[in-house]
Z-matrix of the N, CA and C atoms (Angstrom, degrees):
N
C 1 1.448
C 2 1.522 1 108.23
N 3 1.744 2 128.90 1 140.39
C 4 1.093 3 152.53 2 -161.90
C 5 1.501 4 87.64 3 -111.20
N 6 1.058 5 121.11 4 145.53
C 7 1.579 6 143.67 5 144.28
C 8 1.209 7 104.89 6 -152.39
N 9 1.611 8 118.33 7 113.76
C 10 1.236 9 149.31 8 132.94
C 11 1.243 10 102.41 9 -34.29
N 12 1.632 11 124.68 10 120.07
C 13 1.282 12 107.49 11 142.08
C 14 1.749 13 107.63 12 -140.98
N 15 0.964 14 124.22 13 -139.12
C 16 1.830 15 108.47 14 179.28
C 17 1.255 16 123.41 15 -71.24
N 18 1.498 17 117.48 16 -20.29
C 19 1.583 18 119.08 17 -179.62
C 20 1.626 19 109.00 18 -128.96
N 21 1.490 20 99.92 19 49.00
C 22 1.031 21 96.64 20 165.69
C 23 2.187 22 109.54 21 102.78
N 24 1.729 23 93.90 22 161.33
C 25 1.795 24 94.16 23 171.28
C 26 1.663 25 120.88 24 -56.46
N 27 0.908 26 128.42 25 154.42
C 28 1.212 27 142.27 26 171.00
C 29 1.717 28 112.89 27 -62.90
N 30 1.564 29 107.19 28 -43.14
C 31 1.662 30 111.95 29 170.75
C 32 1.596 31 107.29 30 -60.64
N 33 1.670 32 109.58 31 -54.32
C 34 1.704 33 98.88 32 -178.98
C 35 1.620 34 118.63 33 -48.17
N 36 1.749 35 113.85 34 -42.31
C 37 1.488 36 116.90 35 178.85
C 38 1.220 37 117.41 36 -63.18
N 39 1.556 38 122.25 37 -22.99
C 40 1.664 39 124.29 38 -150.52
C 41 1.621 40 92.71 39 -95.31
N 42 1.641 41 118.76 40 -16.55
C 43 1.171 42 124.71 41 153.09
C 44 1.402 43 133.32 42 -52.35
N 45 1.264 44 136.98 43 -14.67
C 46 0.919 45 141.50 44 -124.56
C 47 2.077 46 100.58 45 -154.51
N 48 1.509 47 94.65 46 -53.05
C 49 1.735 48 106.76 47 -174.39
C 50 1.271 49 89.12 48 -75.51
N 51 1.323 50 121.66 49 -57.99
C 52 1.648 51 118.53 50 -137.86
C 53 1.701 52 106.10 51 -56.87
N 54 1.672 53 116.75 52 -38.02
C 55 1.305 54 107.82 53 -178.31
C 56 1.797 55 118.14 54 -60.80
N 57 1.541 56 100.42 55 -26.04
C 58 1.491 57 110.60 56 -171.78
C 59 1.436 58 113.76 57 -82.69
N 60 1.352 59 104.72 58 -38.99
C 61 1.691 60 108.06 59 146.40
C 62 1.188 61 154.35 60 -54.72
N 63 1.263 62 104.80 61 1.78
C 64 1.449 63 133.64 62 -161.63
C 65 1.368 64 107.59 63 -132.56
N 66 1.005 65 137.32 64 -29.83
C 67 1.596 66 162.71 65 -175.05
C 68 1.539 67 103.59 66 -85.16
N 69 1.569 68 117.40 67 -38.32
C 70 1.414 69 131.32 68 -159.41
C 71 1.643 70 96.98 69 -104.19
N 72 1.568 71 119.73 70 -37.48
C 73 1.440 72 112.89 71 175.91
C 74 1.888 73 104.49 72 -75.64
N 75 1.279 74 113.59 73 -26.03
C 76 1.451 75 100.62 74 -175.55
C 77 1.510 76 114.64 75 -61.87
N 78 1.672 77 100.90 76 -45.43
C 79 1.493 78 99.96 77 -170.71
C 80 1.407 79 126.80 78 -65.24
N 81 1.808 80 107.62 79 -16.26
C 82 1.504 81 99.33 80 170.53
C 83 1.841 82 95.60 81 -107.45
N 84 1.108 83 119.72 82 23.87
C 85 1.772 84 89.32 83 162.21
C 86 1.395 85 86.13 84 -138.97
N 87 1.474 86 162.99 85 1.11
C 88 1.255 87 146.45 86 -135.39
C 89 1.100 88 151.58 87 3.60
N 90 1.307 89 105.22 88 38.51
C 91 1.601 90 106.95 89 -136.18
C 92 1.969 91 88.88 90 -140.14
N 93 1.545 92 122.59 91 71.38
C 94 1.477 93 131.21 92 -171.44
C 95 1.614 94 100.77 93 -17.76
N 96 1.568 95 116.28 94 -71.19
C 97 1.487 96 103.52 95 -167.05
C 98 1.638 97 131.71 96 -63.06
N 99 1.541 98 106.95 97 -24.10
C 100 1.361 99 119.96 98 171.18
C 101 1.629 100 95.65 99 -60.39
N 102 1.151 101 109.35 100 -58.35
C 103 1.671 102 104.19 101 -159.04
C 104 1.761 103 91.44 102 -65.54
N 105 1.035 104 133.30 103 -57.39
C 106 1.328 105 118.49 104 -163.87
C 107 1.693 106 112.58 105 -58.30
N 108 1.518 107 116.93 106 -25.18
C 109 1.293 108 115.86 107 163.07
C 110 1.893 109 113.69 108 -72.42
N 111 1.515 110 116.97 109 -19.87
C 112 1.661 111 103.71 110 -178.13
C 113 0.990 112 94.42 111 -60.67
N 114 1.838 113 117.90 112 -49.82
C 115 1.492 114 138.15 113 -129.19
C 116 1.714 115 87.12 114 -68.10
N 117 1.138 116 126.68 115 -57.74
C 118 1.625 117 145.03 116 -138.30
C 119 1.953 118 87.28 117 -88.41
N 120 1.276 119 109.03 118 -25.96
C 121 1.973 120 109.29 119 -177.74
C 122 1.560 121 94.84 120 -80.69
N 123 1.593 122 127.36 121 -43.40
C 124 1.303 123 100.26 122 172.11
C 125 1.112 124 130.25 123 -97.07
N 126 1.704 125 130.19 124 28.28
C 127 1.022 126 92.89 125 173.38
C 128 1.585 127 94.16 126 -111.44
N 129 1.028 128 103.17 127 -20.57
C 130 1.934 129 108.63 128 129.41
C 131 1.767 130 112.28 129 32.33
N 132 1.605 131 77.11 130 -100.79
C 133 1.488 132 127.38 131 167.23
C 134 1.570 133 113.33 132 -37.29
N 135 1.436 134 111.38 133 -55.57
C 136 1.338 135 130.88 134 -153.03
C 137 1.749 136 81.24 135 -74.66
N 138 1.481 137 120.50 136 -48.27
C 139 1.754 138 106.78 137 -155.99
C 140 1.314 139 100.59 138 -85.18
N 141 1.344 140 97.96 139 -13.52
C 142 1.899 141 85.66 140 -173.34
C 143 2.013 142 102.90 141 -71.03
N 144 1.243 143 110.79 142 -18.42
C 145 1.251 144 132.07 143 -153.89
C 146 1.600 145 108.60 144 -87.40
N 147 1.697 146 102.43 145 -25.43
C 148 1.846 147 129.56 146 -130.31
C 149 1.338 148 90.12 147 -50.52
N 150 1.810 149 137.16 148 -70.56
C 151 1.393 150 133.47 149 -163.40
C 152 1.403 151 112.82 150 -56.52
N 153 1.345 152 134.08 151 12.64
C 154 1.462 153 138.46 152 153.41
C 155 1.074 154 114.79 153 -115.10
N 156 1.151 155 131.91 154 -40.96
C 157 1.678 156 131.31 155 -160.69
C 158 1.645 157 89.55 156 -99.23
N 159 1.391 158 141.20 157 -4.40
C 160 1.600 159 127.38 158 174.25
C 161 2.078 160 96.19 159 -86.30
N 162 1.492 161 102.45 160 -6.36
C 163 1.623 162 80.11 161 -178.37
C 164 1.260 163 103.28 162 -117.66
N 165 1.262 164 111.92 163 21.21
C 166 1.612 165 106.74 164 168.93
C 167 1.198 166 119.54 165 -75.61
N 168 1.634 167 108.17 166 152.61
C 169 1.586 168 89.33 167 174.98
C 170 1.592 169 147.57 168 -105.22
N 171 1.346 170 84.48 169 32.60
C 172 1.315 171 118.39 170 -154.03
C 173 1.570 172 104.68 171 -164.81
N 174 1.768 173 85.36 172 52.66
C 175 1.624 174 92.30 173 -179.44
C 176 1.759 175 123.95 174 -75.62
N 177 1.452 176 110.98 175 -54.16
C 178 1.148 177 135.81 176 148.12
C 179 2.027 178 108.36 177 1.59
N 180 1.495 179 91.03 178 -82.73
C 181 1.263 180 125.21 179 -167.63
C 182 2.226 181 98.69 180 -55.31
N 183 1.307 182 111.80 181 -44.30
C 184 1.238 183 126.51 182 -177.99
C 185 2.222 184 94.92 183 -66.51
N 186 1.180 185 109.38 184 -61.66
C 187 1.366 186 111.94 185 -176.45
C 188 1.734 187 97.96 186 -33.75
N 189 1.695 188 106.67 187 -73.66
C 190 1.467 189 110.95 188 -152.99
C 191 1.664 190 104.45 189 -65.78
N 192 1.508 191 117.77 190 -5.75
C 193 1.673 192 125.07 191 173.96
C 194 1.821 193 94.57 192 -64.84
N 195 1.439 194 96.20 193 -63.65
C 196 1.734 195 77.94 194 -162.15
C 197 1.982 196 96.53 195 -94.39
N 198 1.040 197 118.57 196 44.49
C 199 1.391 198 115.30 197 146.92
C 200 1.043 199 93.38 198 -117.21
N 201 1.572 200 157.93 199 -10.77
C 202 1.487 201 127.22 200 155.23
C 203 0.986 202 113.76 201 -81.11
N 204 1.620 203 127.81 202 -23.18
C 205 1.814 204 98.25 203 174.76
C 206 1.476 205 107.52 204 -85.04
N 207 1.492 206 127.07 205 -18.18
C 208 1.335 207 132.28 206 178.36
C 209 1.753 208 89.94 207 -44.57
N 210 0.965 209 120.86 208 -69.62
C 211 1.615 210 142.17 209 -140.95
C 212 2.169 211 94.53 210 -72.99
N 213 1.541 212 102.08 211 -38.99
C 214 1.432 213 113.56 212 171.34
C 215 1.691 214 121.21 213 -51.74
N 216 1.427 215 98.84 214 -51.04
C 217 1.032 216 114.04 215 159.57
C 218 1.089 217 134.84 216 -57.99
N 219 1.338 218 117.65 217 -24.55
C 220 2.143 219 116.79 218 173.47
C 221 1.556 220 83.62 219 -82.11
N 222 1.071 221 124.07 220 -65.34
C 223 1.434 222 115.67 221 -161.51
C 224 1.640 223 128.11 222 -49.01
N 225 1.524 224 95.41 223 -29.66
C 226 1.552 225 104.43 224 156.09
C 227 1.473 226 128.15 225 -64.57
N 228 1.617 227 117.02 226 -37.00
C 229 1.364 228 116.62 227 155.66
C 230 1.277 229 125.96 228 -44.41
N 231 1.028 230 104.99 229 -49.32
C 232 1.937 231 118.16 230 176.94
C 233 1.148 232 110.37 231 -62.35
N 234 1.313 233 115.21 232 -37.89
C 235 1.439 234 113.25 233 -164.18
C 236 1.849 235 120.14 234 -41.73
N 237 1.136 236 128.04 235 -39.59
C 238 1.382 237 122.24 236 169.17
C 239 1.397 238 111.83 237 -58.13
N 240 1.891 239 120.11 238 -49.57
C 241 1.125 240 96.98 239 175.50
C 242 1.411 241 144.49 240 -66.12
N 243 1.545 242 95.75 241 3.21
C 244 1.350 243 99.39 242 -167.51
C 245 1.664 244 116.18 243 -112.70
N 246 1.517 245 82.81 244 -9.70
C 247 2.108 246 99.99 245 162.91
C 248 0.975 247 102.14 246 -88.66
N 249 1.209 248 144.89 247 -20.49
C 250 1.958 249 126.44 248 148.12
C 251 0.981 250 128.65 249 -77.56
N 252 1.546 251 118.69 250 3.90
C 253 1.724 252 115.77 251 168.31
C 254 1.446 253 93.08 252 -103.61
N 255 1.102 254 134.89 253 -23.79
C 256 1.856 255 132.91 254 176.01
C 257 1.455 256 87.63 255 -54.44
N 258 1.509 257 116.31 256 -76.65
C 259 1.617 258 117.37 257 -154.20
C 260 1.690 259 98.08 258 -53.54
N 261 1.210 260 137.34 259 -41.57
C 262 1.127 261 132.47 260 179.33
C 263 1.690 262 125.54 261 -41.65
N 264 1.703 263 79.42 262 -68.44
C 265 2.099 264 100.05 263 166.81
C 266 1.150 265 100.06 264 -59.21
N 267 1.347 266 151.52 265 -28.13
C 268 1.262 267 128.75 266 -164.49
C 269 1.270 268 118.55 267 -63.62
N 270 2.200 269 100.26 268 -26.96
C 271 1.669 270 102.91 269 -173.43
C 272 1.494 271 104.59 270 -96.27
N 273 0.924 272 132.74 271 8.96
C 274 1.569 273 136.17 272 169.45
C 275 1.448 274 130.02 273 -140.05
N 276 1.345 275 115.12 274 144.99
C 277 1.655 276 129.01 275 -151.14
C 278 1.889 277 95.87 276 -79.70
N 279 1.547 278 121.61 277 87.82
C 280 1.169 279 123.50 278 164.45
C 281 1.223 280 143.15 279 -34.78
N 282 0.897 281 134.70 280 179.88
C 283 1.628 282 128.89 281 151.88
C 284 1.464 283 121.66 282 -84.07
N 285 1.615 284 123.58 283 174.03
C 286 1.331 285 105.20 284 168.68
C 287 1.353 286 121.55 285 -73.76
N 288 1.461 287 120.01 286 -13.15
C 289 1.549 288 108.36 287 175.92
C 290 1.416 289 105.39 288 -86.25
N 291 0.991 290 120.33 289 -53.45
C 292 1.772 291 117.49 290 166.52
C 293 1.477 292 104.26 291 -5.99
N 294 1.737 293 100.37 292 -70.16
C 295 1.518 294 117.37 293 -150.34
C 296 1.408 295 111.28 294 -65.10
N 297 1.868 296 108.90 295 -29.65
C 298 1.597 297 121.15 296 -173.60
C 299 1.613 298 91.74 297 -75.99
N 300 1.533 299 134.90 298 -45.95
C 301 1.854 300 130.20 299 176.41
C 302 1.417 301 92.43 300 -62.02
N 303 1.045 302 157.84 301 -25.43
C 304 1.502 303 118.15 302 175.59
C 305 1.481 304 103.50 303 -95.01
N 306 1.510 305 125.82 304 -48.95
C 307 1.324 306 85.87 305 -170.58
C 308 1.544 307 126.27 306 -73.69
N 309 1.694 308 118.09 307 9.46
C 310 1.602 309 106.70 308 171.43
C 311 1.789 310 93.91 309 -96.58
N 312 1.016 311 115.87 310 -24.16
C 313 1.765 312 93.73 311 157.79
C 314 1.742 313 127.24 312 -45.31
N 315 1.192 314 82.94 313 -40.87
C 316 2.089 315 106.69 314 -169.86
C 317 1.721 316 91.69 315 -58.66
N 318 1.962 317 97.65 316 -59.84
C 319 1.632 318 92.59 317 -166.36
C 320 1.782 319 110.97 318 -55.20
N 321 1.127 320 110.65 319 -38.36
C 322 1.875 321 124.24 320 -158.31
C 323 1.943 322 79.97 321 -64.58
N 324 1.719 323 107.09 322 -75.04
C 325 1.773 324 77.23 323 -169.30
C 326 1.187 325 122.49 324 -53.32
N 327 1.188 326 138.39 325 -45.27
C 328 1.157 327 142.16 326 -162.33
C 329 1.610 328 114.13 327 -45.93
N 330 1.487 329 104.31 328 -42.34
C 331 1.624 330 130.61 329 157.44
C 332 1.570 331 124.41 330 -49.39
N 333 1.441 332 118.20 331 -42.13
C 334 0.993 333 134.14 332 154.60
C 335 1.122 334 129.47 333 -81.31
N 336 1.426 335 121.76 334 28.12
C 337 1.464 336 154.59 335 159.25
C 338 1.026 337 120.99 336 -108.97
N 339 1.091 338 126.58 337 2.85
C 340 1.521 339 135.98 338 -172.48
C 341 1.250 340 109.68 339 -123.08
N 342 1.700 341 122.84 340 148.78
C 343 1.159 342 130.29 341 175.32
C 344 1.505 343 112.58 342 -63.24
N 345 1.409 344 101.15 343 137.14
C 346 1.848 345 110.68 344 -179.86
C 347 1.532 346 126.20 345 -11.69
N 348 1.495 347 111.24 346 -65.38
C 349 1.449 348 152.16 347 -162.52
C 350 2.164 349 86.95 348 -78.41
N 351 1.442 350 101.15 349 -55.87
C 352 1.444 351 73.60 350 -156.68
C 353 1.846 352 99.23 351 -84.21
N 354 1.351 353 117.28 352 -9.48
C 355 1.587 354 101.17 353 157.57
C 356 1.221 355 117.06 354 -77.53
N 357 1.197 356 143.85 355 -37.68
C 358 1.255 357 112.71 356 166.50
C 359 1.473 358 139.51 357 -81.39
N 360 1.114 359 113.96 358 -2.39
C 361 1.897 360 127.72 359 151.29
C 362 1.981 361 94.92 360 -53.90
N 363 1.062 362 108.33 361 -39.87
C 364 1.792 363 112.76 362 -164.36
C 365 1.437 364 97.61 363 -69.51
N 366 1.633 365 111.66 364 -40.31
C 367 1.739 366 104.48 365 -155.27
C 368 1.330 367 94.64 366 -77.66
N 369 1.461 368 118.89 367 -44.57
C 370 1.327 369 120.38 368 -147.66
C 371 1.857 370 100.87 369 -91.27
N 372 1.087 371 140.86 370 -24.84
C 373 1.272 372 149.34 371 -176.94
C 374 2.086 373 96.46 372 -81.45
N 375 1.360 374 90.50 373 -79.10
C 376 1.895 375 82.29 374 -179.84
C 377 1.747 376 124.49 375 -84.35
N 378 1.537 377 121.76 376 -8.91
C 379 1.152 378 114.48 377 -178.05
C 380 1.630 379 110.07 378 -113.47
N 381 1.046 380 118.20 379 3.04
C 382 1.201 381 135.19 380 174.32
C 383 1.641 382 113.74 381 -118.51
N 384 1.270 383 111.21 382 -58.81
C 385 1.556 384 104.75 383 169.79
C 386 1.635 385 105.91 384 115.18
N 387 1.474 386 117.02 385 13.55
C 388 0.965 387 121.07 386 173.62
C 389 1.797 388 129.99 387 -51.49
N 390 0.846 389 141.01 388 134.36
C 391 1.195 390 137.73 389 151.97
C 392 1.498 391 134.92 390 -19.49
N 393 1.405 392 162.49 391 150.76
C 394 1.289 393 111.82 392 166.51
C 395 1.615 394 120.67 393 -94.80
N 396 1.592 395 92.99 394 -1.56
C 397 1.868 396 101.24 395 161.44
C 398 1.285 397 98.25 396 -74.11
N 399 1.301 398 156.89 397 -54.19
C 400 1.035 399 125.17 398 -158.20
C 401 1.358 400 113.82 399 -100.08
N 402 1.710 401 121.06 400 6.40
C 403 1.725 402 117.55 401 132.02
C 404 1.219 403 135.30 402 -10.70
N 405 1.696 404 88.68 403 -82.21
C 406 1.264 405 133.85 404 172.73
C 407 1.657 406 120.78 405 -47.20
N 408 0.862 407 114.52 406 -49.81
C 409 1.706 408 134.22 407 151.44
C 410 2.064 409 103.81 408 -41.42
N 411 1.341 410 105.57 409 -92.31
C 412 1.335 411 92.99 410 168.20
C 413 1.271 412 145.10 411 -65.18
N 414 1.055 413 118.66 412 12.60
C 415 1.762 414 123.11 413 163.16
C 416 1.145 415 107.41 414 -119.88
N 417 1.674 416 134.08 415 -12.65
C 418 1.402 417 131.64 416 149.94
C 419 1.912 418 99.28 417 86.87
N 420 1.430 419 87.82 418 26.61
C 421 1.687 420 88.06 419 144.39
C 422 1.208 421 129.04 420 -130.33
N 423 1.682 422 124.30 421 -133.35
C 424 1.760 423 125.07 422 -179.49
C 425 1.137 424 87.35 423 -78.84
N 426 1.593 425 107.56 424 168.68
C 427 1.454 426 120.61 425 127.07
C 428 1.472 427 128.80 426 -42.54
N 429 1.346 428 116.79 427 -65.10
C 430 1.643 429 103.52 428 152.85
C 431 1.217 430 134.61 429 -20.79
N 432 1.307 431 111.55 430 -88.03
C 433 1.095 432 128.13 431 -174.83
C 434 2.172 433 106.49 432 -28.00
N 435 1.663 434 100.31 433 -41.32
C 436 1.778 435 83.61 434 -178.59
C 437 1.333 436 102.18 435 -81.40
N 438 1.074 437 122.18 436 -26.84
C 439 1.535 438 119.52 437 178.66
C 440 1.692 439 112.85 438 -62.56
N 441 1.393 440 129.99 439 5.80
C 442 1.355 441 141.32 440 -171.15
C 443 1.681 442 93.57 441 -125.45
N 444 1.222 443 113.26 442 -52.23
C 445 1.691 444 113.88 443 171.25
C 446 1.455 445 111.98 444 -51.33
N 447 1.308 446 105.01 445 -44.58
C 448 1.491 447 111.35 446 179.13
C 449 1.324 448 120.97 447 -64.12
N 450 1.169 449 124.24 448 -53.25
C 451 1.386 450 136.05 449 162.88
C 452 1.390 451 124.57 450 -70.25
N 453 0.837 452 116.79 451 13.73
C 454 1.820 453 128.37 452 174.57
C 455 1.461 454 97.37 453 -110.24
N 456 1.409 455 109.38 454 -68.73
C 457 1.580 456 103.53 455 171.18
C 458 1.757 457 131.01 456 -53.97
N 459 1.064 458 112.00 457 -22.89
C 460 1.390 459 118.15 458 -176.91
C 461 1.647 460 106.29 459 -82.04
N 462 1.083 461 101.16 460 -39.86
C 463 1.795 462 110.51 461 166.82
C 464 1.623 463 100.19 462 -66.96
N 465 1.290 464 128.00 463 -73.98
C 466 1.349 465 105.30 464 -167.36
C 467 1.276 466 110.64 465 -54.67
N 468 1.465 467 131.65 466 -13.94
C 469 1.974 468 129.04 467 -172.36
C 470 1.562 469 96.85 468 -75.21
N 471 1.184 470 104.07 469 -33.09
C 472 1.889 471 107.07 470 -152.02
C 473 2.385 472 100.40 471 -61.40
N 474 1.298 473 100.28 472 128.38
C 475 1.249 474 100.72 473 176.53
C 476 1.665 475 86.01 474 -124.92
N 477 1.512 476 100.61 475 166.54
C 478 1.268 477 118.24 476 167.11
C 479 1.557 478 130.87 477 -77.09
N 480 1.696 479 120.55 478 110.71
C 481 1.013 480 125.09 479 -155.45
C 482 1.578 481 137.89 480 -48.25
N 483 1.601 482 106.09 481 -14.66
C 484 1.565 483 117.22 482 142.22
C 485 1.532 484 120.34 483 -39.73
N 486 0.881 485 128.69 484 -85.34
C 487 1.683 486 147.92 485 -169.08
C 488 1.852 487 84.10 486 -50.81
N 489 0.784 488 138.87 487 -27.87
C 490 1.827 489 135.78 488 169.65
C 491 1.550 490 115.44 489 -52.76
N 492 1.392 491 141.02 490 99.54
C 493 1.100 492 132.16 491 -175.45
C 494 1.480 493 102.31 492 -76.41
N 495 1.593 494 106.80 493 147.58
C 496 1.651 495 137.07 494 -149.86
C 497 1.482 496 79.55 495 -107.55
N 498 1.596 497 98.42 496 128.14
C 499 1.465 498 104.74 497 148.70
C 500 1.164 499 122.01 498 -138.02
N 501 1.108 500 138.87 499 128.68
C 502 1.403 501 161.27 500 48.47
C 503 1.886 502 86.58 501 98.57
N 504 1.666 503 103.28 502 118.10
C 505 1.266 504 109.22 503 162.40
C 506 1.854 505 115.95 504 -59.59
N 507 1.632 506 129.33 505 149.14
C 508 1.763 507 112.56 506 -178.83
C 509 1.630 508 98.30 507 -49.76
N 510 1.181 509 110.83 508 158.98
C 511 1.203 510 143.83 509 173.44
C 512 1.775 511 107.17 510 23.91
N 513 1.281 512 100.35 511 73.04
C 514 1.405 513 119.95 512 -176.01
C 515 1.868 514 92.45 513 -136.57
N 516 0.969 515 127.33 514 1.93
C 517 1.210 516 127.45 515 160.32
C 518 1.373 517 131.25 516 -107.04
């Protein structure tokens, strides 16, 4: 299927998002097939959308928005199962991949603890690598304003570096 829309077919773009969408759902759930299913729900989204979202200008940037909350959202499903494998690991000495699934479990709820605006100033500024003009661009406020999202959320994330589980350079154990 062709959709024309201002910048072009939807197949030439879906070339282009889907790897960045897919790249962006792994890093907050880690998990290849989940992310290739967020990645594939928004762009989903994006064609059902295509004769508006092909003339945005800051289309790109709109895709990997709702493939991080797409991707927020599986991880929120999980989330119970994965606060009974924390309490579990908590009583026994893991592995390092163990140890790397809980604490990106830890980061994802912890993320999903946060107000809308200031997780996604978070995803798109440090897990994406955005600019904070081009934040600001995709969430359709100031520059300020993400730089206040950002820093509101990073203060409520911040725990004290005790309670941080230590890991272990590879094969240093």
């Amino acid at each position: 299927m062709v959709m024309d829309g201002g910048e072009g077919s939807f197949d030439e773009a879906f070339d282009s998002l889907y790897p960045r969408a897919r790249t962006l759902a792994y890093r907050i759930l880690g998990d290849l097939p989940a992310a290739e299913d967020a990645a594939a729900e928004a762009l989903t989204r994006a064609l059902v959308r295509w004769p508006r979202v092909s003339r945005l200008p800051h289309r790109e940037a709109w895709v990997l928005r709702v493939t991080a909350n797409v991707a927020l959202d599986v991880a929120r499903r999980r989330s119970r199962a994965q606060a009974s494998l924390s309490r579990l690991a908590t009583d026994a000495v893991g592995s390092p991949e163990e140890e790397l699934l809980l604490l990106r479990s830890a980061l994802v709820e912890a993320l999903l603890q946060l107000p809308k605006r200031q997780r996604e100033a978070i995803v798109l500024v440090h897990l994406l690598g955005y600019s904070p003009s081009d934040a600001a661009a995709t969430m359709n406020v100031s520059v300020s304003s993400v730089g206040q999202h950002v820093r509101r959320g990073l203060e409520r994330l911040r725990v004290d570096e005790d309670q941080l589980p230590s890991f272990d350079a590879p094969g240093a154990r």
